[in-house]
Structures are given as structure tokens and as C-alpha cells.
N, C-alpha and C positions, 0 to 999 in steps of 0.2 A: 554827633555832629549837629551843630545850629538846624533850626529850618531855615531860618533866613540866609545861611553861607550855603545849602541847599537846593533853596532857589533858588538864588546867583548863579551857583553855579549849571542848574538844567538849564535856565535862559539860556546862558551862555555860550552852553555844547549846540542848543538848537538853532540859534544866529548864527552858530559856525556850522554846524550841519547845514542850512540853507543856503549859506551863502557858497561852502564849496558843492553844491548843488545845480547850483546857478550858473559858476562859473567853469566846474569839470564834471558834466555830467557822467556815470560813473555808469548809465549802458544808452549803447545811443537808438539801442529799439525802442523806446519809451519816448512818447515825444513831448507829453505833459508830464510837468513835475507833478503834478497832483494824482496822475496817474497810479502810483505806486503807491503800497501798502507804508512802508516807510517816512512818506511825506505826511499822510495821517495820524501817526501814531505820535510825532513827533510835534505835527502842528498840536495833537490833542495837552499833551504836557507842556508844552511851551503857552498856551491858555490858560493850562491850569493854574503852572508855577506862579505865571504873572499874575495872575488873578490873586491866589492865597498867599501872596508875598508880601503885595499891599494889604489885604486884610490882617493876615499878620502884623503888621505894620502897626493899624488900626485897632487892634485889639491890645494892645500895649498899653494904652493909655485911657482904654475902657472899662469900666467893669463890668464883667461879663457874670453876673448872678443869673441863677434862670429864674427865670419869667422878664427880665429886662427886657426893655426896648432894646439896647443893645446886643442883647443877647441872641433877640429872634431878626435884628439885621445881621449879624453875624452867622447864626445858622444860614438864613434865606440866601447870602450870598455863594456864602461856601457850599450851600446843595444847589444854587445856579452853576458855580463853576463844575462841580462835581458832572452834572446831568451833561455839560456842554464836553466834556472831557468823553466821558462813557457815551457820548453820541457819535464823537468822532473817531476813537477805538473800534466799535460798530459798523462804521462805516471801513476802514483800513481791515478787517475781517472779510467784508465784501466785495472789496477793491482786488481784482487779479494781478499777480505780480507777473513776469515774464515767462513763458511758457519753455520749457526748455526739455528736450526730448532727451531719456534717461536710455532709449533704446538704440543701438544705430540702426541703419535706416535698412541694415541686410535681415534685420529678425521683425523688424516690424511686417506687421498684415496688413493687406492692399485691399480696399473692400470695394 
């Protein structure tokens, strides 16, 4: 598959994941969307795609020899997106999702 019909398409799924988000929140315990693991991990690709789709773009019509100017805008941006992707992955790792009790509530301990 292209990268570029690649990234079309992750934007794509993550505007529709946001937006039915928005509109049918899918638990109503959570009261910020940014709250959830989900919302990060999803912001984090939807940054990236954007990001290296245009670069992509960008390097079409560049030549990319190493040691080029172009070459090391090219790295520089795509390890900015990269760094800003693996930040927010990091963060969706530390972010608690909804607590939900695996026990009922006759075997649980009362302390």
C-alpha cells in the first residue's frame, strides 16, 4: 500500500473517531475526552500521519542525498514528528482508563 493512501486513510479514521466522540460518547463515566487512553493514542497518529504525509509530499520533488540540506530538514522533521508521536503514546500509557471491578462485590474484602 502507498504511504500516502496510508495516511489519508489514518487521518481519516481519526476525524471519524473524534468526531463520533464528540458526538456519542461511548462511556458517560469519563467526563473529558482527553481523559482516556484512546484519545492519546489516536491524537498521537493523527500528528504523525499529518505531519509525514506532507513531508512525504515534500520529498518528492527533493533530492534527498545524505549530507543534503535537504536531507537533514527531512530527518530533523520527521524525528520532530516521531519524538511528538512517542510523547503522546507515553502519555496514553499513564493516562487510567475506567476502573471496572472484575469481582462482584460478595467475594470482594472489606478492609
Amino acid at each position: 500500500m502507498n504511504v500516502a493512501v496510508l495516511a489519508i486513510l489514518v487521518i481519516t479514521w481519526s476525524i471519524v473517531f473524534f468526531y463520533e466522540q464528540l458526538t456519542k460518547p461511548a462511556d458517560n463515566s469519563q467526563l473529558f475526552l482527553y481523559s482516556s487512553p484512546a484519545f492519546w493514542v489516536v491524537a498521537a497518529y493523527l500528528i504523525y500521519f499529518a505531519g509525514t504525509f506532507f513531508l512525504f509530499i515534500y520529498s518528492q520533488n527533493k533530492d534527498l542525498a545524505k549530507g543534503s540540506d535537504a536531507y537533514i530538514q527531512y530527518n530533523l522533521i520527521n524525528g520532530v514528528f516521531v519524538l511528538i508521536k512517542n510523547i503522546l503514546l507515553s502519555v496514553a500509557m499513564f493516562t487510567k482508563g475506567p476502573v471496572e471491578n472484575s469481582m462482584p462485590s460478595r467475594y470482594r474484602k472489606i478492609t
